[in-house]
C-alpha positions, -999 to +999 in steps of 0.1 A: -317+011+108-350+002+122-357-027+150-389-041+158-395-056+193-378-084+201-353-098+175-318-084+167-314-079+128-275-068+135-249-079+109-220-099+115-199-068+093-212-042+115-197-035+142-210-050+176-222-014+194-243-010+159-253-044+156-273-042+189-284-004+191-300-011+156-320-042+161-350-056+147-369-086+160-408-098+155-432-106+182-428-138+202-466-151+196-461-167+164-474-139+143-498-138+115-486-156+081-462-121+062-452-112+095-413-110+100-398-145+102-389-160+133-364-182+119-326-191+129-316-186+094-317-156+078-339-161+043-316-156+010-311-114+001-318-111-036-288-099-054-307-068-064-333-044-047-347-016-068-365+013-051-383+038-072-389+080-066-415+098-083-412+137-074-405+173-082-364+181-089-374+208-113-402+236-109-416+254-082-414+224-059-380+213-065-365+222-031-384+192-013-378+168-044-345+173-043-345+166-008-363+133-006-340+120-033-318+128-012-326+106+017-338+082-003-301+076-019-284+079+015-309+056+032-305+029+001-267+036+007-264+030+050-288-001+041-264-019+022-246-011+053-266-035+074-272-061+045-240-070+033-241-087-005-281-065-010-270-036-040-299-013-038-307+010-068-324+040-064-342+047-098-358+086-102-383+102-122-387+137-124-423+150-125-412+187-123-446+196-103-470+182-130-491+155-107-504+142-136-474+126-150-464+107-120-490+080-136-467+069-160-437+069-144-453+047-117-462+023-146-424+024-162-409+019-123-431-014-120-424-023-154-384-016-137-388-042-110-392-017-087-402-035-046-415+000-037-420+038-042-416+066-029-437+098-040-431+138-034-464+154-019-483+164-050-475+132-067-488+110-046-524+113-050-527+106-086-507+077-085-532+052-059-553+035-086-515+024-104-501+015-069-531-009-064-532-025-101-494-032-095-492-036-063-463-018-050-462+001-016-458+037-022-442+064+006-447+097+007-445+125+030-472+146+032-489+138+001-511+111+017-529+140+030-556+144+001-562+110+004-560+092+039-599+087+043-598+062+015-563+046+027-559+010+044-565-027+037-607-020+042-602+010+022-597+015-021-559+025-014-546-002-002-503+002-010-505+038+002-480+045+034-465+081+053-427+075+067-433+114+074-431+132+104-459+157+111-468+160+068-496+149+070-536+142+091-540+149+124-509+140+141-498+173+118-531+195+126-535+192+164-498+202+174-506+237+154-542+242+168-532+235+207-505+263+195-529+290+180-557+285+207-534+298+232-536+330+218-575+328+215-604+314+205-613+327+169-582+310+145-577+321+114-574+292+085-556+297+053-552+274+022-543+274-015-562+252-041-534+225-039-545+192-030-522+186+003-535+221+019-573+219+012-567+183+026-553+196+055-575+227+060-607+204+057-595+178+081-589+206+105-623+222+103-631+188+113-606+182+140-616+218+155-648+210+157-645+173+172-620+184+198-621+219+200-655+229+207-646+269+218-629+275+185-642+296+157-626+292+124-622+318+098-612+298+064-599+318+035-582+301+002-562+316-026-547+304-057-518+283-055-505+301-086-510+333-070-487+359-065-503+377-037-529+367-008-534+400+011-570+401+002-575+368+020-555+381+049-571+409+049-607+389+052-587+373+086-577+409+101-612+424+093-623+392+115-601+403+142-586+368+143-562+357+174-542+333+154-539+322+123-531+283+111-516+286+077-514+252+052-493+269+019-459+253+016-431+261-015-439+291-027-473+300-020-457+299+012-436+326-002-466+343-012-484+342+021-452+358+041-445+384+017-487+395+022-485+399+059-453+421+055-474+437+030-505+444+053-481+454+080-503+429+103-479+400+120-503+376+139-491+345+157-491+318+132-483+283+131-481+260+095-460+237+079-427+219+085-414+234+050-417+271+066-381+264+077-372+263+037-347+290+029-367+314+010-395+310+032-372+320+063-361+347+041-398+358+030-407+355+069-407+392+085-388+394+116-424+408+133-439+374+126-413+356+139-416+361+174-444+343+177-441+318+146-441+284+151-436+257+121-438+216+119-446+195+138-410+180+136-395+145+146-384+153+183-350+134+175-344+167+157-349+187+186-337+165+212-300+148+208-305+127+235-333+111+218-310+095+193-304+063+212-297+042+179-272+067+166-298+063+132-301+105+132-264+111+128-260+080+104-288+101+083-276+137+089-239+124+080-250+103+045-274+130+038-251+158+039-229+141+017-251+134-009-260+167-011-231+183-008-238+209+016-225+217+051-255+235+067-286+217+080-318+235+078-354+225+090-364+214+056-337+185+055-352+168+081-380+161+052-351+137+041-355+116+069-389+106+057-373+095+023-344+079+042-368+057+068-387+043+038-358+029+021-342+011+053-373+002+061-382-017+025-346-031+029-355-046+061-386-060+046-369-077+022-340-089+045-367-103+069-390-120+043-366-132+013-393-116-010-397-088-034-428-086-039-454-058-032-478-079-011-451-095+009-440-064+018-471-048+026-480-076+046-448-072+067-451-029+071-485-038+083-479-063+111-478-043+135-442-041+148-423-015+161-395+004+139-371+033+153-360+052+124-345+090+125-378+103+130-386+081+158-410+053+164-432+040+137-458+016+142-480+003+110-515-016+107-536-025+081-554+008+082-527+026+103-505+037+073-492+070+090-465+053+112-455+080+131-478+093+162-480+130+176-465+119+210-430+118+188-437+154+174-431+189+186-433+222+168-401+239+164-388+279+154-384+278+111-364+310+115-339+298+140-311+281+125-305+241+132-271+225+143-246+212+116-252+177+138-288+186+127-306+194+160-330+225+147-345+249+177-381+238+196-408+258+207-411+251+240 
């Protein structure tokens, strides 16, 4: 599970080696009135926790739904683990790619009871202006991308959070420009029209030119509905570009890979965690992947010996199980995200006694520390991606990962 800095939140049922390697404790100053309690006695668990998703498990984007679900059932499941008599419910709703109808659902999840949310990418956007009239925390991944300027307590999305590891802002854009830049100084940029990617390429224009002075950006965007991009790529060669940074993920990913095979023109590139997807990998050509880098990616995924808590191979274990499957590839690590934000709301709830959206919010924002299986997160009031570059690394999306989950870095 997660700990915070100074006060075990091991259970009696677990046994002792767990109990201490996965604590949880609140700060020794008195804290701020939310913050976890400092109390001998544990406040009463409600018989019931309900934890909603709102995401893709049909349609083009189905592969990283399906994924997140994923986590978020095997997170809800080693959480009952540490909180014996809490039954957590995960209840789904399928959006099958269409944004828009993640409004409702959010409506019918709060309606449900639901303590918290979590969102697929290109769900999460729409969904802010419900989140704040019902005031429910909502995780996503990478979707808080599109809208992180506006995020935070002194900002108008105020229940918006990221449990993901390199999905999103610039802890996800400066590992890949430090990457391309070592191959030159005129980078290549290329979006679709989706909201995550123009996010991101905007944000990196910005980035590049904040901390980057000696880069020259070449930006190109093409549908996301697409089916080819070789004229964009084509606008990159012509530009004699020495890298390229590329946003699409799903399968205007695809669509990207199968264009530079078409063009015959294989330039260093860096993008997106989800390049390690199957048919990405299997889009990739081999001529690319020498020098292809993808993420960034939780170092515990690259690093066993980071996994001090024994939280990665609790997730990597429950995760493969609920999926059925026996091989671990780069894309499950996206589970991890989903997985985190439901032992993480447990915890809340554990800690507080409450249910409640604002008590909640109040305690993810106090500014503790919690190790999860992508690492460290720390939250604040306008801090709402928890997870910071120093715990990321890029890693290779055509090399295979370990069945204990451990994928390939680029050193």
């Amino acid at each position: 599970m997660f700990r915070t800095k100074s006060r075990l939140l091991g259970v009696a049922a677990v046994a002792g080696a767990l109990a201490l390697s996965l604590a949880a404790c609140s700060s020794d100053t008195g804290g701020a009135a939310g913050s976890p309690s400092e109390s001998s006695s544990a406040p009463a668990l409600p018989d019931k926790l309900t934890i909603g998703f709102v995401g893709s498990l049909t349609g083009p984007l189905a592969a990283s739904g399906i994924n997140s679900l994923a986590g978020l059932k095997a997170g809800a499941e080693y959480a009952e683990t540490l909180h014996p008599g809490m039954t957590i419910e995960v209840v789904e709703r399928d959006t099958a790619g269409e944004a828009t109808a993640a409004v409702a659902q959010t409506r019918e999840l709060a309606q449900a009871g639901a303590t918290a949310i979590f969102f697929t990418t290109e769900a999460f956007p729409a969904v802010q202006d419900v989140l704040n009239q019902v005031k429910i925390p909502g995780g996503t991944s990478g979707g808080i991308a599109a809208v992180l300027p506006e995020v935070g307590d002194s900002h108008r999305y105020k229940y918006a959070f990221s449990t993901g590891a390199g999905n999103a802002g610039d802890t996800a854009i400066t590992p890949l420009l430090d990457y391309a830049s070592q191959f030159g100084d005129k980078i290549g940029l290329v979006e679709d029209a989706s909201a995550f990617a123009v996010a991101q390429a905007d944000l990196t224009e910005d980035i590049a030119k904040a901390d980057y002075p000696d880069l020259e950006l070449v930006r190109v965007s093409f549908p996301a509905s697409a089916s080819d991009a070789t004229a964009q790529l084509s606008t990159l060669q012509q530009a004699d570009v020495d890298a390229v940074v590329m946003w699409p993920y799903g399968t205007p990913a695809v669509t990207v890979m199968s264009s530079f095979d078409k063009l015959g023109w294989y330039p260093p590139t860096a993008g997106t965690l989800g390049l390690g997807t199957p048919a990405i990998v299997e889009a990739t050509p081999a001529e690319l992947a020498e020098d292809l880098a993808a993420g960034p990616m939780a170092k515990t995924f690259l690093d066993p010996a980071l996994d001090t808590t024994g939280v990665v191979s609790e997730f990597v274990t429950r995760y493969m199980d609920a999926l059925d499957k026996t091989e671990f590839t780069p894309l499950d690590t996206v589970g991890a995200n989903s997985f985190d934000w439901s032992v993480l709301i447990a915890q809340a709830v554990a800690d507080t006694g409450k249910t409640d959206g604002d008590s909640i919010k109040t305690y993810l924002t106090s500014g503790e520390e919690f190790t999860g299986a992508n690492g460290v997160y720390v939250f604040g009031p306008d801090k709402r991606i928890g997870i910071d570059a120093s715990e990321l690394q890029l890693y290779r999306s055509t090399e295979p990962c370990s069945p204990e989950g451990i994928c390939v870095p680029v050193e």
